[in-house]
Backbone as JSON, one array per atom type, in Angstrom:
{
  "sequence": "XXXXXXXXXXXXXXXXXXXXXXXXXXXXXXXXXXXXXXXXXXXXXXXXXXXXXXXXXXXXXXXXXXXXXXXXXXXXXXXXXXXXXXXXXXXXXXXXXXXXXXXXXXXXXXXXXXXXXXXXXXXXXXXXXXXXXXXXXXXXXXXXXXXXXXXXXXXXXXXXXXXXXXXXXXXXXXXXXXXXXXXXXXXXXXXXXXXXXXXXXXXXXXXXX",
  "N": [[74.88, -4.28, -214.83], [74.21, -7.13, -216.23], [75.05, -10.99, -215.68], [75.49, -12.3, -218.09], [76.16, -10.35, -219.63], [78.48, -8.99, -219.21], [80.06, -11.31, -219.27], [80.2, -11.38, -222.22], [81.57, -9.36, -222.53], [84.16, -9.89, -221.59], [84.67, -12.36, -222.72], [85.24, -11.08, -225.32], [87.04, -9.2, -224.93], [89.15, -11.02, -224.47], [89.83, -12.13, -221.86], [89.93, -14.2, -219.0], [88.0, -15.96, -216.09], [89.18, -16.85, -213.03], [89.75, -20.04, -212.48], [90.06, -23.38, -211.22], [91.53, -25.81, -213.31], [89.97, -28.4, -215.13], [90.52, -31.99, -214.87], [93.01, -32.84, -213.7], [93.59, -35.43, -212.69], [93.02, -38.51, -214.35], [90.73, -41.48, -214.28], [92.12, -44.76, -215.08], [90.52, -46.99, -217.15], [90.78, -49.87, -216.29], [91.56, -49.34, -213.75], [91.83, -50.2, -210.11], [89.18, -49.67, -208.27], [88.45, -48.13, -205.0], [85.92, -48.9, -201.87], [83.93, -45.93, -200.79], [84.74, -44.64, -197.37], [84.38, -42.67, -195.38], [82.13, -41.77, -194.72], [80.06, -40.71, -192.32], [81.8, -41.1, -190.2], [83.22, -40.48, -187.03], [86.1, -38.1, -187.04], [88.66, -36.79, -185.15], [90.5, -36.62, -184.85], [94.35, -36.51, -184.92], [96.07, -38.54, -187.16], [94.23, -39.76, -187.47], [92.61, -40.12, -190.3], [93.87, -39.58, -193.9], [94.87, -37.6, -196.46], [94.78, -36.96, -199.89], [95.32, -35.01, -202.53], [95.92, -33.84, -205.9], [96.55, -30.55, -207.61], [96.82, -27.88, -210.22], [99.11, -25.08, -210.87], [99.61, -21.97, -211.42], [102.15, -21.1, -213.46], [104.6, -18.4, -215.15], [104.99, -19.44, -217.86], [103.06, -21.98, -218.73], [101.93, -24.68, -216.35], [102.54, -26.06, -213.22], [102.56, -28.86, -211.12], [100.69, -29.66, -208.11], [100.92, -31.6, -205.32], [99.05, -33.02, -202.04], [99.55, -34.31, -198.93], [97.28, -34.02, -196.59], [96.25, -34.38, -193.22], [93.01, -34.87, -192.16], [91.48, -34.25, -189.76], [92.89, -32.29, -188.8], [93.82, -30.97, -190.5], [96.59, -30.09, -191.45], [98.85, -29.81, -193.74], [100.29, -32.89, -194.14], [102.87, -33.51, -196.15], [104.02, -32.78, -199.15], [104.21, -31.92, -202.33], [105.88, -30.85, -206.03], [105.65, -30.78, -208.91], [106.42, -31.06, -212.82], [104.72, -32.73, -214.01], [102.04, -35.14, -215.08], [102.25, -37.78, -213.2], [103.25, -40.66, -211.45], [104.94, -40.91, -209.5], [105.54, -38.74, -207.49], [103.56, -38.72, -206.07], [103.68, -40.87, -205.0], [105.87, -40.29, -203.65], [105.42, -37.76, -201.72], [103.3, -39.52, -199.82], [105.49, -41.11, -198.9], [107.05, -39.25, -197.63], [105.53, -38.18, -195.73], [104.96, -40.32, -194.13], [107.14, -41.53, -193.24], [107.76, -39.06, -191.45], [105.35, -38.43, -189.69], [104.31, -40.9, -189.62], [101.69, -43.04, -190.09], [98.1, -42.7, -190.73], [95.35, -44.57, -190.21], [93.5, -44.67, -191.88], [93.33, -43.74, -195.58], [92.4, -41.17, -197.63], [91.64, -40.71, -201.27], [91.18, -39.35, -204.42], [89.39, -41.07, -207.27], [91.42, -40.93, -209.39], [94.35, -41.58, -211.52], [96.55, -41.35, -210.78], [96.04, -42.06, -208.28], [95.44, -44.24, -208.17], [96.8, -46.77, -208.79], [98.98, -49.13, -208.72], [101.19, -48.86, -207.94], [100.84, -47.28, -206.27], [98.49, -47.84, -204.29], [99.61, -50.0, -203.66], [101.72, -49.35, -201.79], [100.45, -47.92, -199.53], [98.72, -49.93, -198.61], [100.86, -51.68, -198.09], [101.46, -50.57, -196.19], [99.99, -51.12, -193.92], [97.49, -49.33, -194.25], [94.1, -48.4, -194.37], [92.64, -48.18, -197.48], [90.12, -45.31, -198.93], [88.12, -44.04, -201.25], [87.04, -41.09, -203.44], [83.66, -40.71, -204.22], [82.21, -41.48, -207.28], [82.56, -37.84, -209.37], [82.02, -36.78, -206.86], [83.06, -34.11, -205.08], [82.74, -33.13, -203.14], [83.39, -35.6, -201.27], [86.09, -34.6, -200.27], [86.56, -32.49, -199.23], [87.79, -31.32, -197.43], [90.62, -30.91, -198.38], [90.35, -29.5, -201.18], [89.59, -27.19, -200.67], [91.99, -26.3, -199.45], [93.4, -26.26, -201.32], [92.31, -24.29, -203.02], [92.73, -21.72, -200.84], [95.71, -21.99, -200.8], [95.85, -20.77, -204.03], [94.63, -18.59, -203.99], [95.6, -17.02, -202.52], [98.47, -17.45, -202.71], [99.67, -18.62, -205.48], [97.98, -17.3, -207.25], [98.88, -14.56, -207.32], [101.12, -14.18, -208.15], [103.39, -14.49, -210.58], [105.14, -16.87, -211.58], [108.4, -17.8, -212.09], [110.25, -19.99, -212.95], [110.12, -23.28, -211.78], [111.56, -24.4, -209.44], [111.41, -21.94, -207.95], [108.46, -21.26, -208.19], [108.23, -23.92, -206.25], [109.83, -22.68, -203.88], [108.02, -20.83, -202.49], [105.81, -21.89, -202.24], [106.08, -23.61, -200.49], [106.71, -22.34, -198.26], [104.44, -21.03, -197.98], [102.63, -23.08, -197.05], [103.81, -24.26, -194.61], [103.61, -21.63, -193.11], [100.51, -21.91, -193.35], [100.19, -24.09, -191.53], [101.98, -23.55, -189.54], [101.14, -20.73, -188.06], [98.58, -19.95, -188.28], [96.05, -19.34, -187.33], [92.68, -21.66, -186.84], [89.06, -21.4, -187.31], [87.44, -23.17, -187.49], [88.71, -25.19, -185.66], [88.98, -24.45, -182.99], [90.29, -21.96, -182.96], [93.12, -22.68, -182.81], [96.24, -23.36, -184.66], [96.75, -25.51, -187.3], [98.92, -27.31, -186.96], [99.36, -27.06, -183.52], [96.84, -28.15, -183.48], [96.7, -30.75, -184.46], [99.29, -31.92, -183.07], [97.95, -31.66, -180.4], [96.01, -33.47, -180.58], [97.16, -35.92, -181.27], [97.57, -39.85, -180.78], [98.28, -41.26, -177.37], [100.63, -43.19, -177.44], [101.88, -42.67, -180.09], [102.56, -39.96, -179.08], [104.45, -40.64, -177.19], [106.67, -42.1, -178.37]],
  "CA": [[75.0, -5.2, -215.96], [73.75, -8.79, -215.89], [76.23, -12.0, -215.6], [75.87, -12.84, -219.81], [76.87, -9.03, -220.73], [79.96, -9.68, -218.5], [80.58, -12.69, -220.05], [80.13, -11.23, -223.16], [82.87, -8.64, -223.07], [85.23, -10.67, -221.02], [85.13, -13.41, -224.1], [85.58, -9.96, -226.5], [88.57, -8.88, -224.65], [90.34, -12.19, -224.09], [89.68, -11.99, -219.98], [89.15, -15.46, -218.61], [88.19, -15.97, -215.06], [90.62, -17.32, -211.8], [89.17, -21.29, -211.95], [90.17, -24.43, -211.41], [91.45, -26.64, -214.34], [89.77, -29.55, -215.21], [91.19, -33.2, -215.27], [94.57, -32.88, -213.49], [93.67, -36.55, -212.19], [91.51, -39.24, -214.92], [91.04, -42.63, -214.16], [91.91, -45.45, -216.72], [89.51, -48.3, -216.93], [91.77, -50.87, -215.22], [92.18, -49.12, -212.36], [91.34, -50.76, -209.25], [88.19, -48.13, -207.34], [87.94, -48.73, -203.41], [84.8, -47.81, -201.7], [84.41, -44.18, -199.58], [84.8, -44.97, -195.97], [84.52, -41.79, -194.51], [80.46, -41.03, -194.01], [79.64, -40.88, -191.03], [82.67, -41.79, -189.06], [83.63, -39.5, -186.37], [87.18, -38.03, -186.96], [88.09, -35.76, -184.1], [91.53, -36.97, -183.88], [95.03, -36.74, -185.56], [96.1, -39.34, -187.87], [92.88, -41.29, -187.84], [92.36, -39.95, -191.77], [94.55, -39.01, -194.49], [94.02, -37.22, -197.59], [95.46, -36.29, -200.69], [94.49, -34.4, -204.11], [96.31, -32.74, -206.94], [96.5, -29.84, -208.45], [97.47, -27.45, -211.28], [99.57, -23.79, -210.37], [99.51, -21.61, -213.09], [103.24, -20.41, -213.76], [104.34, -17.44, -216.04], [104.35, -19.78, -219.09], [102.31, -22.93, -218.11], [101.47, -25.02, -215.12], [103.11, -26.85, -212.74], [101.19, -29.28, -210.46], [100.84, -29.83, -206.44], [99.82, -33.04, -204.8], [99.65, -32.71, -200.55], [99.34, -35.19, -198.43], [96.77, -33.53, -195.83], [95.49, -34.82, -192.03], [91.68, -34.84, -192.01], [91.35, -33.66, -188.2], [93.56, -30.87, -188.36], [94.0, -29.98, -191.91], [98.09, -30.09, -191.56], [99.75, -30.16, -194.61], [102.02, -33.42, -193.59], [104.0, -33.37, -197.07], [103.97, -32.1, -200.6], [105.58, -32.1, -203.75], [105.37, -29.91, -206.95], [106.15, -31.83, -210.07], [106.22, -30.79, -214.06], [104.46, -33.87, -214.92], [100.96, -35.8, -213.54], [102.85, -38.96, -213.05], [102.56, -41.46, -209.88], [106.19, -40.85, -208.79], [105.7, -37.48, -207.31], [102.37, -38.83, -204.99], [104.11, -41.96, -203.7], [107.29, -39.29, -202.64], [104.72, -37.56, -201.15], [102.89, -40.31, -198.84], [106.25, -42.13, -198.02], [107.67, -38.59, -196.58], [104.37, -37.97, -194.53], [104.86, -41.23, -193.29], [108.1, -41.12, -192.54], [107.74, -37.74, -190.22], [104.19, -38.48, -188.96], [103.5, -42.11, -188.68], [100.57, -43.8, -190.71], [97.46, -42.98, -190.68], [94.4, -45.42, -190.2], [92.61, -44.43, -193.47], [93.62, -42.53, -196.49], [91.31, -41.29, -199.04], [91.76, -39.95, -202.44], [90.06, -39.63, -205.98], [89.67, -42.31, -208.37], [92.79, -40.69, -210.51], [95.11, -43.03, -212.57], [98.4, -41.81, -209.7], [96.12, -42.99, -206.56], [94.92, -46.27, -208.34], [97.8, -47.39, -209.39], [99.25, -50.53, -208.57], [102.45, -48.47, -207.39], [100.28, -46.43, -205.01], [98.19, -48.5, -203.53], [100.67, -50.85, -202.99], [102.36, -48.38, -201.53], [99.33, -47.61, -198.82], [98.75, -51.32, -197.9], [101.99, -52.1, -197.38], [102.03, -50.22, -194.25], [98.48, -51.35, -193.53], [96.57, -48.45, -194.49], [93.03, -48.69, -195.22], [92.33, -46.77, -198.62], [89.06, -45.09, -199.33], [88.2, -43.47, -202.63], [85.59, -40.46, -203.34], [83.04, -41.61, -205.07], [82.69, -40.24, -208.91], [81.98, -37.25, -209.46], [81.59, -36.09, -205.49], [83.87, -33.59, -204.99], [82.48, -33.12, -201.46], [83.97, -36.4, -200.17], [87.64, -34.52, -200.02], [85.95, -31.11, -199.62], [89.07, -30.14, -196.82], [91.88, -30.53, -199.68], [90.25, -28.81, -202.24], [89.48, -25.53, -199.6], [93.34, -25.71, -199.12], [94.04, -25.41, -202.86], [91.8, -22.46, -202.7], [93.54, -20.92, -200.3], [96.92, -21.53, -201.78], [95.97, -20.42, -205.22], [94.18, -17.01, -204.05], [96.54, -16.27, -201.55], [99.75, -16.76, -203.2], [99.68, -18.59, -206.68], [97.51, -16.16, -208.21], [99.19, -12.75, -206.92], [102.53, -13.9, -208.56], [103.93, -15.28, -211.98], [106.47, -17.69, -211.35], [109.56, -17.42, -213.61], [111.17, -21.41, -212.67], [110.0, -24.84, -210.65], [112.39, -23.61, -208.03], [110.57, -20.35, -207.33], [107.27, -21.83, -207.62], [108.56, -24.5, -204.99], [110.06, -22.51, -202.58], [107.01, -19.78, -202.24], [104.73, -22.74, -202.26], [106.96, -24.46, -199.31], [107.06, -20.91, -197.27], [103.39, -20.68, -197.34], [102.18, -23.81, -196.66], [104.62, -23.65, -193.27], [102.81, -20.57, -192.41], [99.17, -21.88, -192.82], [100.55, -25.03, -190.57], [102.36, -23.23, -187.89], [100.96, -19.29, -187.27], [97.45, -18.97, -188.95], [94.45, -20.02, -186.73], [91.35, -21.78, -187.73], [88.09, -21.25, -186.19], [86.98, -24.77, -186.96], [89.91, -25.99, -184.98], [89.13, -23.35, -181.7], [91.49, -21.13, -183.41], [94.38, -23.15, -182.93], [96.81, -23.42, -185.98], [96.93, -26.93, -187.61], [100.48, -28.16, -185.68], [98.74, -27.22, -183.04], [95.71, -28.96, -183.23], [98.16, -32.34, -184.94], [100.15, -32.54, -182.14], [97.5, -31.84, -179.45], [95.32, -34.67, -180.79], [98.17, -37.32, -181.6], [97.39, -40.75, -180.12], [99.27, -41.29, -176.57], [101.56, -43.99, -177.78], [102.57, -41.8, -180.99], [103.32, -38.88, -178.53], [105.37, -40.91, -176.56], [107.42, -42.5, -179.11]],
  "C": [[74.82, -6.64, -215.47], [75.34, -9.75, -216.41], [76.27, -12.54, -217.31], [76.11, -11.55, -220.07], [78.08, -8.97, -220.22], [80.81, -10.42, -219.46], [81.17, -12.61, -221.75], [81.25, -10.31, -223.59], [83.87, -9.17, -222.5], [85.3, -11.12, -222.15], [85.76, -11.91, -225.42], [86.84, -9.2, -226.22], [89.66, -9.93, -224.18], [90.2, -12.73, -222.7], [89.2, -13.5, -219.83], [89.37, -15.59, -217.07], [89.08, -16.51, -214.1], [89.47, -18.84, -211.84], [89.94, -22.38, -211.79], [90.36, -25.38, -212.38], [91.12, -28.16, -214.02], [90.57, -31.11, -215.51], [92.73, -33.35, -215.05], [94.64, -34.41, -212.79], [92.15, -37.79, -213.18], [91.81, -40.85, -214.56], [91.01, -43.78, -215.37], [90.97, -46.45, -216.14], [89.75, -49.28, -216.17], [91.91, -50.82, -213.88], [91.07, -50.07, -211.12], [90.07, -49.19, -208.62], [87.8, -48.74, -205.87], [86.85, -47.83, -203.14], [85.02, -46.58, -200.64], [83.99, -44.65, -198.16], [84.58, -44.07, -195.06], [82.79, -41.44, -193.76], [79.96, -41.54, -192.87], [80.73, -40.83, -190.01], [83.18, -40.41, -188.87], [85.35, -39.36, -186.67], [87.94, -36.94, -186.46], [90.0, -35.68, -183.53], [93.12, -36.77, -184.61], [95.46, -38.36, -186.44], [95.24, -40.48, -187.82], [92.78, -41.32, -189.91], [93.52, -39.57, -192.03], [94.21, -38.71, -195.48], [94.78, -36.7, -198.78], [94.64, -35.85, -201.94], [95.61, -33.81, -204.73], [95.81, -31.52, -207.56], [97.34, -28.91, -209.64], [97.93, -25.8, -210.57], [99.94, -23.25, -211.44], [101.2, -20.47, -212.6], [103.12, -19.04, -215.02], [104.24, -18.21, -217.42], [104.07, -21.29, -218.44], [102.42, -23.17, -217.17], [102.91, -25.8, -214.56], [102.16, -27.88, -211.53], [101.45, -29.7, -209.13], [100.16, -30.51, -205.91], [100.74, -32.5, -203.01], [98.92, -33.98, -200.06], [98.49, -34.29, -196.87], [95.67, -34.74, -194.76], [94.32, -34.25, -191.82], [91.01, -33.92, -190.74], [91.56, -32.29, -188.11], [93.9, -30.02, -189.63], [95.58, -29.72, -191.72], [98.33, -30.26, -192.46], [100.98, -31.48, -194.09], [103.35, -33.81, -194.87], [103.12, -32.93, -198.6], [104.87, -32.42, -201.47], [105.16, -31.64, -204.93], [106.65, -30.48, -208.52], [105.89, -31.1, -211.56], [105.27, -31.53, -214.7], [103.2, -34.84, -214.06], [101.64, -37.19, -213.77], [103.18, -39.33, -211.47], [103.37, -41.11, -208.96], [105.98, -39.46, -207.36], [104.7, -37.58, -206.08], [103.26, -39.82, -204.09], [105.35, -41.26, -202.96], [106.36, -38.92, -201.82], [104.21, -38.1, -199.36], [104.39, -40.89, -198.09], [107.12, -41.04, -197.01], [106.86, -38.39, -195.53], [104.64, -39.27, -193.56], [106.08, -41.72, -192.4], [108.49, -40.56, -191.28], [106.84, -38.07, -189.29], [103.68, -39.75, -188.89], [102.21, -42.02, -189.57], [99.06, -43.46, -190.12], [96.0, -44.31, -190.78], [93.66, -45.76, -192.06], [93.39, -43.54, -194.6], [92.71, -42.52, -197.66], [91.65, -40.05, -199.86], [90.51, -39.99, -203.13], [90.2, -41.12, -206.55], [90.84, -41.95, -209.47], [93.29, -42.01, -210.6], [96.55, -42.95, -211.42], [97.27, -42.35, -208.73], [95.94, -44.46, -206.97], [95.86, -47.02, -208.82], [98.39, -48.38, -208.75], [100.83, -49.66, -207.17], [101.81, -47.92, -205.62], [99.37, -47.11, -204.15], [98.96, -49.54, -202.89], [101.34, -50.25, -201.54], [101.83, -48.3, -199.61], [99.49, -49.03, -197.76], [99.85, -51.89, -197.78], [102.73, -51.91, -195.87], [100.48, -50.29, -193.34], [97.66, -50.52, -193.33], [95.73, -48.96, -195.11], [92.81, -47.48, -196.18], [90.92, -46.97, -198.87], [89.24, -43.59, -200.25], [86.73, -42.86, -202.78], [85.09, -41.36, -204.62], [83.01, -40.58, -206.41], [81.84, -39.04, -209.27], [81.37, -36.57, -208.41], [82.6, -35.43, -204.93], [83.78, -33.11, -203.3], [82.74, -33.91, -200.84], [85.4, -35.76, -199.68], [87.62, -33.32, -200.28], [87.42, -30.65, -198.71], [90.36, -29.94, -198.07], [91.89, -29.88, -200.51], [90.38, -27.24, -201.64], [90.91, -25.18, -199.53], [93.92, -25.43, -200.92], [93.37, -24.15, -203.1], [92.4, -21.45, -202.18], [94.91, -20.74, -200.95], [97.04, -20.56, -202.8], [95.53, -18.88, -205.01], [95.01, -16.31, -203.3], [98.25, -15.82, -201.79], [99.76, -16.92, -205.01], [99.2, -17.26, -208.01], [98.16, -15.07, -208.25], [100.51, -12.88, -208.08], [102.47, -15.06, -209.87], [105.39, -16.02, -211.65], [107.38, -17.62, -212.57], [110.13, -18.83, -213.79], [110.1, -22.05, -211.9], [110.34, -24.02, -209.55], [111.33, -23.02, -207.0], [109.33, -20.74, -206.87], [107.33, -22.82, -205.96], [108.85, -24.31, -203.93], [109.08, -21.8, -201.9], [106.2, -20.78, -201.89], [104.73, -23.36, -200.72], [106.61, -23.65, -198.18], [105.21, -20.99, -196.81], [102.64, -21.81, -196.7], [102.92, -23.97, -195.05], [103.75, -22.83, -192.63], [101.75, -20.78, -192.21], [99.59, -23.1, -191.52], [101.25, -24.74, -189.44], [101.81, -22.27, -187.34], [99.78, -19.29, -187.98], [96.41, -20.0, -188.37], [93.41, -20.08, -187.64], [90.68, -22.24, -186.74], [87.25, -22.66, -186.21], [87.52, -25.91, -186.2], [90.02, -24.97, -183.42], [90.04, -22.65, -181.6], [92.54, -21.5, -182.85], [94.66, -23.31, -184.55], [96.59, -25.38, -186.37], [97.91, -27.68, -186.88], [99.82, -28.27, -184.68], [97.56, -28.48, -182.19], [96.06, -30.6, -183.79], [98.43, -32.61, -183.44], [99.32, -32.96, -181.08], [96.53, -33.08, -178.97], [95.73, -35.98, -181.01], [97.59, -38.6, -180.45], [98.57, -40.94, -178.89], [100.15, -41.91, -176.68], [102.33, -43.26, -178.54], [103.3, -40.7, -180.54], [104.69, -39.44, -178.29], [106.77, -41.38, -177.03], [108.39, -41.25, -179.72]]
}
């Protein structure tokens, strides 16, 4: 059977595929847009980049949504947070625990959303003298590692299970992200785990400290 007779009884029995919801981040007109800093530049190293994105986790009756604060180099999860609501609060918790634990990255780049452009959040950024760079619109390939990790999340655990609470969602969410960051090698990292490949790359001052 061809991909429109599919289509055609999926829509006739209700069935809608496992995707990605649209627009969990829009930008208002106002917002400030920085340019994308990343092309080209070698990043080989721990906290040279930083990266964040949102998304949506589909509970047993609606969503709930998951913004991570992810290291470019190594793909570490260095914080998270899983919120009811797309509001700014929930990103700047986010960045100020990463930064907290792990020390400032050089760069950080998001979307053009209405939480990164926000007065709160950028502030936020340049206050600890981070340079921010912003994909450009509509290039979902500038901040292609963050999205690969919501992939993984969502097929690996979100999808399998119906969350009943926040909570639940939060702690399963917590458990696995742990596990891709301490015990699950990646072969673009010479099958080291992300911690791993974080720690081993940290700048010598940052170790030492």
């Amino acid at each position: 059977m061809g991909r429109k007779h599919i289509s055609t009884l999926m829509r006739r029995r209700g069935i809608e595929p496992l995707r990605r919801l649209r627009s969990t981040s829009k930008k208002h007109p106002g917002d400030a847009v920085y340019p994308y800093l990343l092309r080209g530049l070698p990043i080989k190293r721990a906290n040279r980049v930083g990266a964040m994105d949102i998304t949506h986790i589909p509970m047993a009756r609606g969503f709930v949504y998951l913004c991570a604060v992810v290291d470019w180099a190594s793909r570490k999860v260095r914080a998270h947070r899983v919120s009811i609501t797309l509001d700014t609060d929930f990103c700047v918790q986010a960045v100020e625990e990463a930064i907290v634990k792990y020390g400032t990255p050089e760069i950080f780049n998001t979307g053009q959303g209405s939480q990164f452009a926000s007065q709160a959040f950028t502030q936020r950024l340049t206050g600890h003298g981070i340079r921010i760079s912003m994909d450009g619109k509509g290039a979902w390939r500038d901040n292609v590692f963050v999205k690969r990790r919501w992939r993984t999340i969502k097929h690996d655990e979100a999808y399998l299970r119906a969350y009943e609470s926040v909570s639940y969602a939060r702690a399963l969410l917590a458990r696995l992200i742990d596990f891709y960051n301490a015990r699950r090698p990646h072969s673009n990292l010479d099958r080291k785990t992300p911690d791993e490949f974080y720690f081993g790359t940290l700048p010598a001052m940052q170790k030492a400290a």
